[in-house]
C-alpha positions in Angstrom: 6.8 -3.5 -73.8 5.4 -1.7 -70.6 8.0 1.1 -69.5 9.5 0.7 -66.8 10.2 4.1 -66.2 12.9 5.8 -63.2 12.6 8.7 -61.2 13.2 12.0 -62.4 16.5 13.4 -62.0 17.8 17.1 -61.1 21.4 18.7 -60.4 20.7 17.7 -57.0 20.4 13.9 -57.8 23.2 11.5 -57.0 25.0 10.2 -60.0 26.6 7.2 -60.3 29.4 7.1 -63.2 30.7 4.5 -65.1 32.2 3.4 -68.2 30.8 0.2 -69.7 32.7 0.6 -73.0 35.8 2.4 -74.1 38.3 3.6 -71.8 38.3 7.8 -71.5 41.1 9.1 -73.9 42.3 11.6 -71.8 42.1 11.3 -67.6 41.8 15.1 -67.1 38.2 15.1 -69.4 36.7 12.2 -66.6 37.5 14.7 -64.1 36.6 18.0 -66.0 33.5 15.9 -66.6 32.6 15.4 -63.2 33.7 18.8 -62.0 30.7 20.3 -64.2 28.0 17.9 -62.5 29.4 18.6 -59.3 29.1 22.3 -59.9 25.3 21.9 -60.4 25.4 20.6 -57.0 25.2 16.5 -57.7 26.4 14.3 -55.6 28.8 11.8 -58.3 29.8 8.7 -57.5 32.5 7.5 -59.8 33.6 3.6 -60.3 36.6 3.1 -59.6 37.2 0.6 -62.1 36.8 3.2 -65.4 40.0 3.6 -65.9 41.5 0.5 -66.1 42.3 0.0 -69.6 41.5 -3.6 -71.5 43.0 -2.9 -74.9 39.7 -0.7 -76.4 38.0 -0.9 -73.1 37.9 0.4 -70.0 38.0 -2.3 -67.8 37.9 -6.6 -68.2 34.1 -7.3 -69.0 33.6 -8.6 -65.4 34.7 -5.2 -63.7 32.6 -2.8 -66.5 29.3 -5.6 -65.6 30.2 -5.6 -61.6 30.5 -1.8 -61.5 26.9 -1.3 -63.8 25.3 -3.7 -61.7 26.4 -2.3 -58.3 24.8 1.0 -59.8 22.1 -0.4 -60.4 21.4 -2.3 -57.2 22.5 0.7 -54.6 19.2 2.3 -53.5 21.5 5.9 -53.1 21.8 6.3 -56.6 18.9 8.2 -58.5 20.6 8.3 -62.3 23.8 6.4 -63.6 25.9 8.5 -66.2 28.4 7.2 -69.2 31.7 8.5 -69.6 32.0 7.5 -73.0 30.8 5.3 -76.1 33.5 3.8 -77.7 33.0 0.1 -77.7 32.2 -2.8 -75.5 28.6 -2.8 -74.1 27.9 -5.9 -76.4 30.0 -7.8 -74.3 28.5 -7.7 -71.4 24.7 -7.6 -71.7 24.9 -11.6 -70.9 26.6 -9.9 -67.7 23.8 -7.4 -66.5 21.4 -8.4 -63.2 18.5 -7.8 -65.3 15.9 -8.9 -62.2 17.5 -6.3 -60.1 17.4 -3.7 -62.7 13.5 -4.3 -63.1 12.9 -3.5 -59.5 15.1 -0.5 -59.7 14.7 1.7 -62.6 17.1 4.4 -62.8 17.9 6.6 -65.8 20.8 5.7 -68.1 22.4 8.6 -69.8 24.8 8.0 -72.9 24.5 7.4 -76.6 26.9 5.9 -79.4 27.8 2.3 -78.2 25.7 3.1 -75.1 22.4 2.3 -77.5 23.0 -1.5 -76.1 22.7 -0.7 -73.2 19.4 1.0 -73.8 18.0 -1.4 -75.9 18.9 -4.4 -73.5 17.5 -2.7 -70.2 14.3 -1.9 -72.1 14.1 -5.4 -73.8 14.3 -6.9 -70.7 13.5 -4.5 -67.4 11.1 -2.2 -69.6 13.8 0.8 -69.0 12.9 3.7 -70.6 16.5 5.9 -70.8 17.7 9.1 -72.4 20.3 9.4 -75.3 22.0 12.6 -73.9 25.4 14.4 -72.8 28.6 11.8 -71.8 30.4 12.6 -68.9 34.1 12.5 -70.7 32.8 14.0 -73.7 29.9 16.5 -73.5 29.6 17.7 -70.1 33.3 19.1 -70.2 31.9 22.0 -72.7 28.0 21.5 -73.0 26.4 24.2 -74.8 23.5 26.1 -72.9 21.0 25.1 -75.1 22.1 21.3 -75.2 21.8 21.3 -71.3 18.7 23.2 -70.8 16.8 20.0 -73.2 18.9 17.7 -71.6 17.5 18.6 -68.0 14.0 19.1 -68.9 13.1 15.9 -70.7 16.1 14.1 -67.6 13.2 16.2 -65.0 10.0 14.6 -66.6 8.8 17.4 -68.8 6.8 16.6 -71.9 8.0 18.1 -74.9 6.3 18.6 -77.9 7.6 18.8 -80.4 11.0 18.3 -78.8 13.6 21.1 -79.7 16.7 21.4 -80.9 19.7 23.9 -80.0 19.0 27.1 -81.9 16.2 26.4 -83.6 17.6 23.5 -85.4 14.6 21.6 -88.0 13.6 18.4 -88.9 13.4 18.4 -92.9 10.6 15.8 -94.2 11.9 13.0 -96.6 8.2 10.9 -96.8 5.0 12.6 -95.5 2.8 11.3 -92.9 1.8 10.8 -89.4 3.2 7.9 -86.6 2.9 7.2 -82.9 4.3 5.1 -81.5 8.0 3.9 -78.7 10.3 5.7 -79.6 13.4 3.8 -80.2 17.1 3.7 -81.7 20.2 5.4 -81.0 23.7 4.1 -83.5 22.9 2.1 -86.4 25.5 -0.4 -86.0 25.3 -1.3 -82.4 21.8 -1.5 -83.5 22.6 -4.0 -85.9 24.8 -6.1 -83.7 21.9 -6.8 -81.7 19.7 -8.2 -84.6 19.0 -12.2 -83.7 19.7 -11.5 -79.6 17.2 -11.5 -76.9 18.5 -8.3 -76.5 17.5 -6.2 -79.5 14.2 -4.3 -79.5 10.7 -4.7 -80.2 10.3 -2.6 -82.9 6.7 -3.4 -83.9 5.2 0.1 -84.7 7.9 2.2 -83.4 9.4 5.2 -84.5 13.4 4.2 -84.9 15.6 7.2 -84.5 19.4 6.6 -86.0 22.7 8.0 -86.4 26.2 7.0 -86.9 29.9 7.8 -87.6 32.7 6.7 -89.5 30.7 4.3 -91.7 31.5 4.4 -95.3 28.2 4.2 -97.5 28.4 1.3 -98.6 28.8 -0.3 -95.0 25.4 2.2 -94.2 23.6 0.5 -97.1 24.7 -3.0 -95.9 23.5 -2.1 -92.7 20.3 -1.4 -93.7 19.7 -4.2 -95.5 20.0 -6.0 -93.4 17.1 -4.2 -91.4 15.2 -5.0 -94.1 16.0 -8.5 -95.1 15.3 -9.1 -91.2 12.1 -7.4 -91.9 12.5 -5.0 -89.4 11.9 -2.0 -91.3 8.4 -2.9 -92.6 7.7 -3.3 -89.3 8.1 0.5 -88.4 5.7 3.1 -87.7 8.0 5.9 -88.8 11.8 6.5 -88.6 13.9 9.9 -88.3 17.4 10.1 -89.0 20.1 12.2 -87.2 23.8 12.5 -88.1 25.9 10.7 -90.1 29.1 12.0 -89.1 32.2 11.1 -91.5 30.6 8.8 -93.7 31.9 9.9 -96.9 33.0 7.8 -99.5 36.9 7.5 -100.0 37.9 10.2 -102.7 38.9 8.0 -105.7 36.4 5.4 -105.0 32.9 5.2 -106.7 30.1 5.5 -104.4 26.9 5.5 -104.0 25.6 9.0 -102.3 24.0 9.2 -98.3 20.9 10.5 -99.9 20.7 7.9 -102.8 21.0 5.0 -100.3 18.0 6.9 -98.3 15.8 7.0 -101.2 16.7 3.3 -102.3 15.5 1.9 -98.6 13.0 4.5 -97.8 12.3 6.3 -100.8 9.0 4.2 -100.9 8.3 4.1 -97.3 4.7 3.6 -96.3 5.6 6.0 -93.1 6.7 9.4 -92.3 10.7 9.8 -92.3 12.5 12.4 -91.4 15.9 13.4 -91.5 18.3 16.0 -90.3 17.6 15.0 -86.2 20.4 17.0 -84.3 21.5 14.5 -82.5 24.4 12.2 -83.0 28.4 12.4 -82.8 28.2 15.9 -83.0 29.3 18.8 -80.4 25.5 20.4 -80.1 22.7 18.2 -80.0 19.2 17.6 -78.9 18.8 14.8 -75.9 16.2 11.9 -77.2 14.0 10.0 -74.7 14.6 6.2 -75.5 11.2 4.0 -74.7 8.4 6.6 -74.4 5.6 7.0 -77.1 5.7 9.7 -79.4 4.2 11.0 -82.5 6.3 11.7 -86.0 4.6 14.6 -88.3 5.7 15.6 -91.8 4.5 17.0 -94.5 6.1 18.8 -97.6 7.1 22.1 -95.5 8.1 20.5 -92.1 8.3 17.6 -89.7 7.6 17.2 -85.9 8.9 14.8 -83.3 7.0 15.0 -79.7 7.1 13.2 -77.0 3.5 12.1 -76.0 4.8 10.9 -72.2 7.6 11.5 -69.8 10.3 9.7 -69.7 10.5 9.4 -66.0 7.2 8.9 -63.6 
């Protein structure tokens, strides 16, 4: 896949916000949300459709699609924001204007459920995107450290190897060296996309993964299935971020996190790595989406790095 890659943006961009998956759980966190951007001086345009409330999701599937569409169609907007994960971007990647989006890369900030949108805009418009700070969730109380990576890589610096809040380390599970896209974001919305035309090439890329409230056993069926798709031996490297309450119920038996890792990858002909700060926790790293980049590890540390912009 060529990238397709946006603009860069900067806290004098013009932000268009929406919410393509779960409804905000509390109103006053949209607009604490958007009071932070607006402080950095962007201009925010907010759909007015994100609040709707469909069951689990913000808004009917034609009103999330219609709003995500109309962001990325209007020629004023230079980067469209999430509110929230949640659920519901699977339902309406049939819905997205994927011709219009290819003649008007924009950056598309969000992670959790958002991953489907990432992974459909770069299957089929070539998007490269960043996994970084939600409006609802992050921006209310964003660490300095988590914004100051967050607007460098957003601004189209390249940064190698790319850091994490307080001097956070990548900790080497199988040595080695990869380049390659660098692509993931949440295990199972990755998953849901295996056997669409909307789950990505994968063909030498380094996949980066998290996820939360998956019991083990759910995180080993998940992947295997990778594998019995063949996906995984397809991989130039992977790296691994949080897993966020994934423990096993207390008076179940259960296979451990780190046992399941060394049953899928323990024999890996590529670098892993693990302990990526990035994931459904309060301070993280942002991670380019689309971009080539270059895994390191060894038996005293591991390096990601970006190897291009993210933006032109």
């Amino acid at each position: 896949m060529t990238p397709n890659k946006p603009g860069p943006i900067t806290p004098t961009s013009t932000i268009g916000i929406v919410a393509p998956a779960s409804a905000t759980l509390d109103q006053a966190d949209n607009l604490k949300g958007v009071r932070e951007l607006e402080l950095r001086g962007m201009k925010v345009v907010l759909d007015i459709h994100s609040n709707e409330k469909d069951g689990y999701l913000s808004a009917p599937d034609n009103l999330r699609a219609r709003a995500l569409n109309s962001m990325i169609a209007d020629p004023d907007i230079d980067a469209i924001f999430c509110l929230r994960g949640g659920y519901g971007c699977v339902r309406i990647l049939e819905l997205i204007d994927y011709d219009t989006a290819q003649s008007n890369p924009k950056l598309i900030v969000g992670y959790s459920d958002i991953t489907a949108l990432h992974c459909a805009l770069y299957q089929r418009a070539g998007w490269t995107a960043l996994h970084g700070p939600m409006v609802a969730v992050d921006w209310p109380e964003i660490g300095n450290e988590t914004e100051e990576i967050f607007w460098s890589v957003a601004s189209g610096n390249i940064l190698a190897p790319l850091p994490s809040p307080g001097g956070h380390q990548l900790v080497s599970f199988r040595s080695g060296q990869a380049e390659g896209p660098l692509i993931g974001g949440n295990l199972s919305t990755l998953v849901r996309l295996l056997g669409t035309p909307y789950f990505p090439d994968l063909n030498g890329a380094i996949l980066f993964l998290e996820d939360v409230g998956e019991a083990p056993y759910r995180l080993d069926a998940m992947f295997a299935q990778l594998r019995l798709a063949g996906v995984l031996d397809k991989l130039s490297g992977l790296v691994l971020g949080a897993f966020t309450e994934c423990e096993p119920p207390p008076d179940r038996p259960s296979l451990t996190f780190n046992r399941i890792l060394d049953d899928y990858f323990g024999d890996a002909q590529y670098p892993v790595a693990t302990d990526l700060l990035y994931g459904h926790i309060p301070v993280k790293s942002a991670i380019p989406f689309g971009i080539r980049a270059k895994l390191e590890t060894n038996e005293n540390r591991a390096t990601l790095s970006m190897l291009e912009s993210v933006v032109t």
